[in-house]
Backbone bond lengths (Angstrom), bond angles and torsions (degrees), N, CA, C in turn:
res aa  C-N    CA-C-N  psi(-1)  N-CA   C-N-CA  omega(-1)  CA-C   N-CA-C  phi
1 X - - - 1.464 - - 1.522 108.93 -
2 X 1.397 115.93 132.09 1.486 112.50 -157.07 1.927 78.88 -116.36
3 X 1.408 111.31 129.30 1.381 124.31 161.80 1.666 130.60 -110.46
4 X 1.151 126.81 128.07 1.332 100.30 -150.46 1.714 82.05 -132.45
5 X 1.972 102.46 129.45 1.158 90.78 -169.31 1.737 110.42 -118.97
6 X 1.219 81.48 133.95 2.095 107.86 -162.19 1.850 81.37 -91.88
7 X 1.657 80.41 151.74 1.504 119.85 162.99 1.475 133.75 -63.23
8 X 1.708 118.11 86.03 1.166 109.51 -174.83 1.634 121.64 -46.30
9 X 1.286 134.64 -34.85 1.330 161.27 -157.73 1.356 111.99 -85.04
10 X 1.436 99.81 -7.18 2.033 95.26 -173.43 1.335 97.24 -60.22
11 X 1.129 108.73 160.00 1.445 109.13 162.29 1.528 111.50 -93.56
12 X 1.798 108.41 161.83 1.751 100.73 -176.48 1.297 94.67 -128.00
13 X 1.492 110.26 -175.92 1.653 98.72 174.26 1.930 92.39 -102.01
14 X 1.490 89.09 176.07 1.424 87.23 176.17 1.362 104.80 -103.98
15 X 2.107 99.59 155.09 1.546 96.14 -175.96 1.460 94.94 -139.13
16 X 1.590 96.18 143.82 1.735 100.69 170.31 1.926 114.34 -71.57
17 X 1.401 86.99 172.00 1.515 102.98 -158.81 1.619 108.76 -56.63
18 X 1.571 124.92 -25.87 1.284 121.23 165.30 1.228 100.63 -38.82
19 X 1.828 107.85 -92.58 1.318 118.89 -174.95 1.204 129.12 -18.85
20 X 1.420 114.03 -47.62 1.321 105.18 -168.42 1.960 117.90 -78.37
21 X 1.500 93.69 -20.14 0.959 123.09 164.75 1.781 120.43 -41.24
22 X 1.132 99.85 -74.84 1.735 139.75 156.81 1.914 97.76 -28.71
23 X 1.075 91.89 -68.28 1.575 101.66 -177.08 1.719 112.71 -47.85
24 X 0.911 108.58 -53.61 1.755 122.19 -171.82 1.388 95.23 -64.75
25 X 1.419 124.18 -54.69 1.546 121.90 -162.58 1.488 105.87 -52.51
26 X 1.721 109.87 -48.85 1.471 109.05 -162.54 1.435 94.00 -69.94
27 X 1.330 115.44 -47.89 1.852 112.85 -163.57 1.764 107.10 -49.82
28 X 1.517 98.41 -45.33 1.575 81.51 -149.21 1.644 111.64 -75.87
29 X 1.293 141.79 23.12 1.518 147.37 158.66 1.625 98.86 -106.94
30 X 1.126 141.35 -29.78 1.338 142.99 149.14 1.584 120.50 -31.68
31 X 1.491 108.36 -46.10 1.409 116.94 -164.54 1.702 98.12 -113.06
32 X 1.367 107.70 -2.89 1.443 88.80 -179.70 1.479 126.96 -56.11
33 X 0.832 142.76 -42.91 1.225 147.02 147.56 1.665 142.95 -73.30
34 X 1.749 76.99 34.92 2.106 106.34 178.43 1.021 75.30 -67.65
35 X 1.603 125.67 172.23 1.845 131.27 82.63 1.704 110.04 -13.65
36 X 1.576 85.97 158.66 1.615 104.22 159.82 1.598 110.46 -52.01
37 X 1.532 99.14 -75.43 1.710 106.87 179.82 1.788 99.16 -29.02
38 X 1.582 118.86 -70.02 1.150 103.57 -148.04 1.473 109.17 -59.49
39 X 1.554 123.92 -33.36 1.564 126.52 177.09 1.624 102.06 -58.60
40 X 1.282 144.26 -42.02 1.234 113.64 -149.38 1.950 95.69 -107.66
41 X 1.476 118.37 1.30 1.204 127.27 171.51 1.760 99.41 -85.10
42 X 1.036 109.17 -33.24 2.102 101.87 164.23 1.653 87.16 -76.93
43 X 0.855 172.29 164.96 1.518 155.20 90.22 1.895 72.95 179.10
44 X 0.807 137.34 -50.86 1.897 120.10 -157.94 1.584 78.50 -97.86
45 X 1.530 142.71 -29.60 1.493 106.16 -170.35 1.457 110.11 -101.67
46 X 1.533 120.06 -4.41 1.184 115.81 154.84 1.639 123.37 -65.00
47 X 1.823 112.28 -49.15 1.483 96.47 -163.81 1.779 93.57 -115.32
48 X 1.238 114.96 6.64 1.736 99.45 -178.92 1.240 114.42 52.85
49 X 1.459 119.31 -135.53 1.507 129.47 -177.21 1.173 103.83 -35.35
50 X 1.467 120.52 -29.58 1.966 121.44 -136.33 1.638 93.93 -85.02
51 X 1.268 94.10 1.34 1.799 90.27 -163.00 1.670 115.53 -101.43
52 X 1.026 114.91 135.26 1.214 103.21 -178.46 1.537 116.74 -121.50
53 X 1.623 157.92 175.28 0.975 141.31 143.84 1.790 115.58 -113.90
54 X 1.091 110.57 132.74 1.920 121.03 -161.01 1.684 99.54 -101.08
55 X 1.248 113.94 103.81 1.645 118.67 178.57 1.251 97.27 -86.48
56 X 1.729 128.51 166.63 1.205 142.11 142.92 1.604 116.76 -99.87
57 X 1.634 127.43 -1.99 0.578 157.18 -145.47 1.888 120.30 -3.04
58 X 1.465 99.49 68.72 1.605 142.81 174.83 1.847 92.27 -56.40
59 X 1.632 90.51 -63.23 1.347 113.26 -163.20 1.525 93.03 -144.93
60 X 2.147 119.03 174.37 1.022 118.59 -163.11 1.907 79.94 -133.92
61 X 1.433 118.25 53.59 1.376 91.30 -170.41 2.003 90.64 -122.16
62 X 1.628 116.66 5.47 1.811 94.91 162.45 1.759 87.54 -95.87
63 X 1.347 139.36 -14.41 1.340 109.50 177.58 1.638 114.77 -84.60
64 X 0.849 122.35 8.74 1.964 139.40 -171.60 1.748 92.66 -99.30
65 X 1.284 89.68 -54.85 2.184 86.41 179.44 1.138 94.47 -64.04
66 X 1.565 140.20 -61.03 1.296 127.06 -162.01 1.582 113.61 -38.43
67 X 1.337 81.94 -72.11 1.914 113.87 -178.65 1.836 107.51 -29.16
68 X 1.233 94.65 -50.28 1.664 88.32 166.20 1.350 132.56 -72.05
69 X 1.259 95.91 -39.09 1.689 93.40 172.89 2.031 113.15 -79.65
70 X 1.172 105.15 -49.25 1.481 92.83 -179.71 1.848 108.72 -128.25
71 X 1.454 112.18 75.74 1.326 129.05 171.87 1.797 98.13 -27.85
72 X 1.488 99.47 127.24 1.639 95.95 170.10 1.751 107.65 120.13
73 X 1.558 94.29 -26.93 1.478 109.04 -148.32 1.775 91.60 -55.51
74 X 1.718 106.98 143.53 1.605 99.99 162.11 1.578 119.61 -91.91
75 X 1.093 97.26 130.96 2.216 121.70 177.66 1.739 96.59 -95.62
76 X 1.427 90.70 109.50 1.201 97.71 160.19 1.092 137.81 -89.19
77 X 1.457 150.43 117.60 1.265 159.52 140.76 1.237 149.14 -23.63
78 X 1.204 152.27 79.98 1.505 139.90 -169.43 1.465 107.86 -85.51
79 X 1.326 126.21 132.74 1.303 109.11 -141.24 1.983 68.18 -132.91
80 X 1.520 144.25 87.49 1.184 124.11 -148.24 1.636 82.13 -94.38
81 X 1.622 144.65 -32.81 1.318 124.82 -172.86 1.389 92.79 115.91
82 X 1.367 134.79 -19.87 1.439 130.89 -177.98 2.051 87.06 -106.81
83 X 0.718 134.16 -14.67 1.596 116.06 -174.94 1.463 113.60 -42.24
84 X 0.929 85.30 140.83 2.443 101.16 157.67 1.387 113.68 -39.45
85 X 1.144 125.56 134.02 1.641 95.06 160.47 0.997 113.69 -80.58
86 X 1.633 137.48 -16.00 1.794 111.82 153.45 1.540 127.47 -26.59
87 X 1.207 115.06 -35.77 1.770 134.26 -153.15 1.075 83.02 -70.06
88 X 2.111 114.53 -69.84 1.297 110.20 -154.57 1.290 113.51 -80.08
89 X 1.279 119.68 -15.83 1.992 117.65 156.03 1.291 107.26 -56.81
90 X 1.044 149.12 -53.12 1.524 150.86 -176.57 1.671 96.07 -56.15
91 X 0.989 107.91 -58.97 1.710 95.76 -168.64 1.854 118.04 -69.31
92 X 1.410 99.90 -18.93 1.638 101.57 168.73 1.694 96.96 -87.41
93 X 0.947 132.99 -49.98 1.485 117.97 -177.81 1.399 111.33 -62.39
94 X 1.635 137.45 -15.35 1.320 120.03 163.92 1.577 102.18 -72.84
95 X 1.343 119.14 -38.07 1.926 120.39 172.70 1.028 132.19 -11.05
96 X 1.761 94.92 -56.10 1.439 115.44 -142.87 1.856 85.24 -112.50
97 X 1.588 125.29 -35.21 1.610 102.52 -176.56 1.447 101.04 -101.80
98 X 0.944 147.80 -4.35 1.615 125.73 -169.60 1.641 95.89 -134.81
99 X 1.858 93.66 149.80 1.345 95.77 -165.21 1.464 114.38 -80.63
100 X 1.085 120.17 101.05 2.041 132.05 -165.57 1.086 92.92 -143.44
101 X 1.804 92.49 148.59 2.060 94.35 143.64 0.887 79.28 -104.53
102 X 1.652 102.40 142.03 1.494 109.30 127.21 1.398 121.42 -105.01
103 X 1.286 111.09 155.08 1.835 139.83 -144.77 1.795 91.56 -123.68
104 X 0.972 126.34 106.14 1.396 127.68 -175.46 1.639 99.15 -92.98
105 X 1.717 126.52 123.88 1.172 115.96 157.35 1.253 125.93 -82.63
106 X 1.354 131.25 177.74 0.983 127.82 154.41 1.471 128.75 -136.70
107 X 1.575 157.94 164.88 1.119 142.53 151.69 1.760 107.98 -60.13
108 X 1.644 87.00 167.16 1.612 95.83 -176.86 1.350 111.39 -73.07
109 X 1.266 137.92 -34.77 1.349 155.72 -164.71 1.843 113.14 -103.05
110 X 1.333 124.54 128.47 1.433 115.32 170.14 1.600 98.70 -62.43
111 X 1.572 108.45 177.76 1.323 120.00 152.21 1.488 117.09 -68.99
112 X 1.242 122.05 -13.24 1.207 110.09 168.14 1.728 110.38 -92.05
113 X 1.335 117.01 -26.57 1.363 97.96 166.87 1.477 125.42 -78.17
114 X 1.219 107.10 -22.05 1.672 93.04 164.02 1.172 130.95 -88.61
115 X 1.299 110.37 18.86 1.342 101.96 -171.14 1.923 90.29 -102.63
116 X 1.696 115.98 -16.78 1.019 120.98 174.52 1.285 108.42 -54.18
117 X 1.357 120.59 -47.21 1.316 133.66 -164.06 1.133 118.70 -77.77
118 X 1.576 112.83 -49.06 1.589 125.28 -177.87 1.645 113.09 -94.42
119 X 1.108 120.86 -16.77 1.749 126.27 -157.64 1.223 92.19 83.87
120 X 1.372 96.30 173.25 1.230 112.36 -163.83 1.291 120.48 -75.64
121 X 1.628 132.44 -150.97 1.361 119.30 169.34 2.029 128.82 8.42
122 X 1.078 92.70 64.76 1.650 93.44 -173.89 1.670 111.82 -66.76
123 X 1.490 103.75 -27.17 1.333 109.58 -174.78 1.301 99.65 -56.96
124 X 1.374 123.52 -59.40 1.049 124.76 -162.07 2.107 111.47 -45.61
125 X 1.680 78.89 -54.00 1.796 85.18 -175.20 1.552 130.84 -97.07
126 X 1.481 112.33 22.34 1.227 133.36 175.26 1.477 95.71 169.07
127 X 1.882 96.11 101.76 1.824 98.31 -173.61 1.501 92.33 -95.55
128 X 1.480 130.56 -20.72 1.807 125.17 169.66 1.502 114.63 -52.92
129 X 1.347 100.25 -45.83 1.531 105.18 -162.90 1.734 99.13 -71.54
130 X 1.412 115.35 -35.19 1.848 121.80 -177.18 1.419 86.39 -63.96
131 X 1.490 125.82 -64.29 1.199 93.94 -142.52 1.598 112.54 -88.64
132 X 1.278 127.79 3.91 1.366 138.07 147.96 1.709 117.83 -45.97
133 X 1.042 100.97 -19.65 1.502 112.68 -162.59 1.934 109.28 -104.08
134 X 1.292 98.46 -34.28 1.384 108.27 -170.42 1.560 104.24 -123.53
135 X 1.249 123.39 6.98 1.857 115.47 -176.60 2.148 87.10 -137.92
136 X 1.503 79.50 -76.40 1.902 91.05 -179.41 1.691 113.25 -22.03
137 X 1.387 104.58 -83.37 1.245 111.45 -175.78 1.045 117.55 -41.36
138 X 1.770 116.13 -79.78 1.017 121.76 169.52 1.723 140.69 -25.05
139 X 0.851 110.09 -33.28 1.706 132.27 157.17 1.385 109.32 -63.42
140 X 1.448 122.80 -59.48 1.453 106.26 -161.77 1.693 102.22 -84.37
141 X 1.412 124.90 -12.66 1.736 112.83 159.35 1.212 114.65 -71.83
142 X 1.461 107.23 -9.11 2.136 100.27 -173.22 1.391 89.92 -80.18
143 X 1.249 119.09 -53.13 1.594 131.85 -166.35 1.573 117.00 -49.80
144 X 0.997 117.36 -28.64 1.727 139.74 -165.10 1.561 84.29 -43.67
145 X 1.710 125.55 -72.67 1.251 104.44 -163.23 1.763 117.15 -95.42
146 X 1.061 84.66 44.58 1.573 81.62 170.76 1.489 115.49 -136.92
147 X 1.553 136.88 136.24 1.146 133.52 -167.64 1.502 106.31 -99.94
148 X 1.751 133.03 10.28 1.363 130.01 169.45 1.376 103.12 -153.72
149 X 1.420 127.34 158.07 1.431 121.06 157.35 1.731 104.26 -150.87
150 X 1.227 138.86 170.23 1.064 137.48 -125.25 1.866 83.83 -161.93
151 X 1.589 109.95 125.85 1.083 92.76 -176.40 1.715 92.36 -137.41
152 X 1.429 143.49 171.95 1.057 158.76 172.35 1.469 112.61 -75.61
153 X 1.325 110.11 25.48 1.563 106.07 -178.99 1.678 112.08 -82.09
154 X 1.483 124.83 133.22 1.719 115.41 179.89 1.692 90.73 -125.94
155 X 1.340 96.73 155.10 1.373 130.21 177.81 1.327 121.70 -45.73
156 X 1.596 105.59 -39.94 1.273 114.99 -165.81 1.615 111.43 -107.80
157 X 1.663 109.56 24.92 1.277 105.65 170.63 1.405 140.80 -121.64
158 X 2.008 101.69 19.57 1.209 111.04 134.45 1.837 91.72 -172.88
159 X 1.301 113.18 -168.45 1.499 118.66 -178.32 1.221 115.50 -68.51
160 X 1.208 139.13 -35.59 1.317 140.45 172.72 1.615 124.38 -54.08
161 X 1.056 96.58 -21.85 1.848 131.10 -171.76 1.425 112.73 -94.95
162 X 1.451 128.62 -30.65 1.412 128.03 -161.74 1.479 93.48 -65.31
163 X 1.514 133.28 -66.92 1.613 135.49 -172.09 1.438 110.04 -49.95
164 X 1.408 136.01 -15.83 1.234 134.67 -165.38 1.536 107.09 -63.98
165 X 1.664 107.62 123.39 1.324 114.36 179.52 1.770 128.58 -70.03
166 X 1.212 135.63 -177.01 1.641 112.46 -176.45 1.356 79.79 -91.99
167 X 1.083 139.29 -41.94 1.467 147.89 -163.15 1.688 123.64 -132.37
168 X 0.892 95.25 79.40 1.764 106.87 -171.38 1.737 107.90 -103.75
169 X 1.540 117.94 -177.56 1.789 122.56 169.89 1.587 107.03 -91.55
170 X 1.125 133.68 142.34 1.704 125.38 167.34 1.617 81.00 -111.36
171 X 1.542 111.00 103.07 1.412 129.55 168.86 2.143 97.80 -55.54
172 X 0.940 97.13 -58.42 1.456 114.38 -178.73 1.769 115.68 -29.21
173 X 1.688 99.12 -69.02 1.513 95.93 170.62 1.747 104.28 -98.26
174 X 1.288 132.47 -18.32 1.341 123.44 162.32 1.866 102.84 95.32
175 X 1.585 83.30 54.50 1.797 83.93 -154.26 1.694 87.62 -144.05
176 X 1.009 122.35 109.36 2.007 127.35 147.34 1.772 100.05 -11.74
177 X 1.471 116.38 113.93 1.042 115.96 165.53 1.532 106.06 -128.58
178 X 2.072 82.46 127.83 1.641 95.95 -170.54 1.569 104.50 -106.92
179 X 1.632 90.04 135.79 1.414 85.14 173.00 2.202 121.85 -134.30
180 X 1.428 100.55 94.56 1.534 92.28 -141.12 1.808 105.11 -90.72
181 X 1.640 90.90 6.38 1.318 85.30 165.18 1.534 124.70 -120.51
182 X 1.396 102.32 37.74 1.520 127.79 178.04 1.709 109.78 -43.80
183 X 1.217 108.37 -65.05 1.638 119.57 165.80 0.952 127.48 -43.22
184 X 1.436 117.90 -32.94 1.561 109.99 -159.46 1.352 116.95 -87.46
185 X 1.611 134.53 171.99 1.521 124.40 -152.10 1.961 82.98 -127.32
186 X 0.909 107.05 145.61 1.457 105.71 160.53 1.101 139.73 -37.37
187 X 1.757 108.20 -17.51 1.972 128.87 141.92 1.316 133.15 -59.73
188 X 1.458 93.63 -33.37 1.343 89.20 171.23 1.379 110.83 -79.47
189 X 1.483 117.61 -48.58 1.304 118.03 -172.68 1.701 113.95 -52.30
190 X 1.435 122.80 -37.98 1.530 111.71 153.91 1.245 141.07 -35.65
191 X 1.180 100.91 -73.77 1.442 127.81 155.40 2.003 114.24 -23.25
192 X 1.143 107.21 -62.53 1.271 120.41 -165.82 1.917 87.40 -69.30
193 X 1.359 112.09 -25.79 1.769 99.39 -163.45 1.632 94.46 -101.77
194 X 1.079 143.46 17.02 1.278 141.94 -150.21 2.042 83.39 -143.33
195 X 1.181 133.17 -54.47 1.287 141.48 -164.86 1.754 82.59 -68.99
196 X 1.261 125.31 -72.67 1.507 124.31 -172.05 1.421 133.71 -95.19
197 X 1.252 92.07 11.40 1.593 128.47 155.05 2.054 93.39 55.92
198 X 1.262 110.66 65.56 1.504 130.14 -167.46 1.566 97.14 -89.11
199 X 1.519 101.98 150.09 1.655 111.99 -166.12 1.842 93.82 -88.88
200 X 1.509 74.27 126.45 2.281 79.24 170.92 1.634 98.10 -115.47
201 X 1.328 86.55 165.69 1.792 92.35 -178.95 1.554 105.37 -85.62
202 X 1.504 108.08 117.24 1.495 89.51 159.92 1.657 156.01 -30.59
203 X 1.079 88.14 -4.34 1.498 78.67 174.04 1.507 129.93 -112.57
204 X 1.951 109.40 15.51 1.123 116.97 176.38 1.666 104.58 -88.79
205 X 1.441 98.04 -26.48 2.016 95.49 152.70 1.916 128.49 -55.97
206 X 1.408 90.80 -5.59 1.048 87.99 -154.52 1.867 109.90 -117.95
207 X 1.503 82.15 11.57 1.685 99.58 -173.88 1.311 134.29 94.70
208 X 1.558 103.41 13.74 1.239 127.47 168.29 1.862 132.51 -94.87
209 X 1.059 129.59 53.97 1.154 126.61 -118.32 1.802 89.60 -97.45
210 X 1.374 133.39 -24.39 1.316 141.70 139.64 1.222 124.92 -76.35
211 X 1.128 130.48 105.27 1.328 112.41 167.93 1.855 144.02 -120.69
212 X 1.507 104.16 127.24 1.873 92.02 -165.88 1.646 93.54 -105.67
213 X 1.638 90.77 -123.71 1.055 95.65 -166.43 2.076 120.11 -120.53
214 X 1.596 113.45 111.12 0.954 160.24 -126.26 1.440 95.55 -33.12
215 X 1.558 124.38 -49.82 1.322 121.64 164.54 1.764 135.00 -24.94
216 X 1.422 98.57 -39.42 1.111 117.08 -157.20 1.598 108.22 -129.94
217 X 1.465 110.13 27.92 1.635 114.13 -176.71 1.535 97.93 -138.59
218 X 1.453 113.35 138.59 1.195 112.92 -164.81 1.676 93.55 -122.91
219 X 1.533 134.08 168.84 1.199 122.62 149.90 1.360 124.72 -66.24
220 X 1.262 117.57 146.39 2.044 112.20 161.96 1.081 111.20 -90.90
221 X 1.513 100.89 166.08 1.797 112.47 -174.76 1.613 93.32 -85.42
222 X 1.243 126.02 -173.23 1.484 124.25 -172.18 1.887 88.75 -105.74
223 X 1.443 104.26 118.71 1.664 98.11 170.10 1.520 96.64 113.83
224 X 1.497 109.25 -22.64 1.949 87.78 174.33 1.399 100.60 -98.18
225 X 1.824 114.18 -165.71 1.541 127.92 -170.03 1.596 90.09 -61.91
226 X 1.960 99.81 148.91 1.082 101.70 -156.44 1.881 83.27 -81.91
227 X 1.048 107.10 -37.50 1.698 126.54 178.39 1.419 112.29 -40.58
228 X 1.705 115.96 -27.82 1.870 106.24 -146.12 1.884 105.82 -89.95
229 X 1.681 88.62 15.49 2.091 85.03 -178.77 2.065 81.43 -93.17
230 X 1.308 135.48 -6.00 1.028 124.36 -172.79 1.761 107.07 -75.23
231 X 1.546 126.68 131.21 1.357 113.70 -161.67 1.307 112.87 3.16
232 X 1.285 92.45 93.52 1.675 122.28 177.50 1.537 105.00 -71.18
233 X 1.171 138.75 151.33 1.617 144.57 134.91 1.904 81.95 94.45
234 X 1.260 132.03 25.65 1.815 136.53 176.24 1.727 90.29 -126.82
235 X 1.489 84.01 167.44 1.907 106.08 164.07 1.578 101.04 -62.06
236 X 1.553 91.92 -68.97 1.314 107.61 -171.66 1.896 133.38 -9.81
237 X 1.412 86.21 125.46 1.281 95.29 -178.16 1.661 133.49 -123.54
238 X 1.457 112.37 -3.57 1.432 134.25 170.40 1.047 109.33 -154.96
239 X 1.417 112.36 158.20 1.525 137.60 -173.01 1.791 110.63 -75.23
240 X 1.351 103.34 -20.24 1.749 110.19 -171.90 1.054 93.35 95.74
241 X 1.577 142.30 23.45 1.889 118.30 151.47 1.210 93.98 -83.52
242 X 1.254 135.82 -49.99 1.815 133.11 -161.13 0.671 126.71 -110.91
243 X 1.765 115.66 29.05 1.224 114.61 164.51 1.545 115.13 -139.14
């Protein structure tokens, strides 16, 4: 595997939302059949700074591809205030070994202020409106200065997901959404963390094989959807970033 590592720091020009628009359409059937490296090495020499990469930090293995191809690169964080503390150990141990920033978001409100606002447990009694509040929002103010970000979403990890392009428009936040591990099968993604021996969060050892945020994440049995401990016993199937 040949990695070729580009300059987070180039400078780009800036482009309005057509363009950038324009840009994603042609790339992403272009790159369908990149590598990761090669998608997110177009993604740092197209937008430089503009680029960001968004962990859930499950595992640290799309910020490890980044990290190789463009050392420096910023991993973004949603930091919603309900996490594991596995999560937020995983995201300081990617900190401290691989060369990233990570950029921690946050919502506008603690959990204790919304719970002033909303009552308490909102997840429980409107989990759209929580997670609009603590993932949604919060994401599209992190995003403001950046014109792409690159997220760990794959095809094969539920129906809503199979059409997802490596490089498509998110009309929504108005932002290049990269996705360079669209292809890959949950073998590869082993494989790739076992070959470079990549930091996972404990608790997918532990029967957690998705993981959000702690209220609303259940363990799986070994053999069902790896997804269905995600608001368990609901329809529900995303938070409203990817969908």
């Amino acid at each position: 595997m040949t990695v070729v590592d580009v300059d987070i720091s180039c400078p780009v020009p800036e482009r309005s939302p057509a363009e950038l628009r324009e840009l994603a359409l042609v790339a992403g059937p272009e790159l369908e059949l990149g590598s990761a490296e090669d998608i997110i090495g177009w993604a740092v020499a197209t937008f430089g700074a503009r680029f960001c990469v968004a962990s859930s930090m499950a595992d640290a293995v799309l910020a490890h591809v980044a990290a190789r191809v463009a050392p420096g690169v910023r991993v973004v964080f949603l930091d919603t205030g309900y996490h594991f503390a596995e999560t937020i150990g995983t995201r300081d141990a990617v900190a401290a070994t691989l060369p990233v920033e990570v950029v921690t978001l946050r919502p506008e409100q603690s959990v204790g202020d919304q719970d002033a606002a909303y009552g308490p447990d909102l997840w429980m009694r409107e989990s759209d409106r929580c997670c609009a509040l603590r993932k949604v929002e919060p994401l599209r103010r992190g995003l403001a200065d950046y014109d792409a970000w690159a997220t760990g979403l794959r095809r094969d990890e539920t129906r809503n997901r199979v059409i997802a392009p490596v490089v498509g428009w998110d009309e929504r936040l108005g932002t290049v959404k990269v996705s360079p591990l669209a292809r890959w099968t949950q073998a590869d993604v082993d494989d790739y963390i076992v070959e470079h021996q990549v930091l996972v969060n404990p608790l997918v050892a532990d029967g957690y094989p998705s993981i959000g945020c702690h209220p609303c994440t259940r363990r799986v049995a070994a053999g069902d959807d790896p997804r269905s401990g995600r608001w368990a016993g609901t329809a529900k199937t995303e938070c409203g970033i990817h969908s």
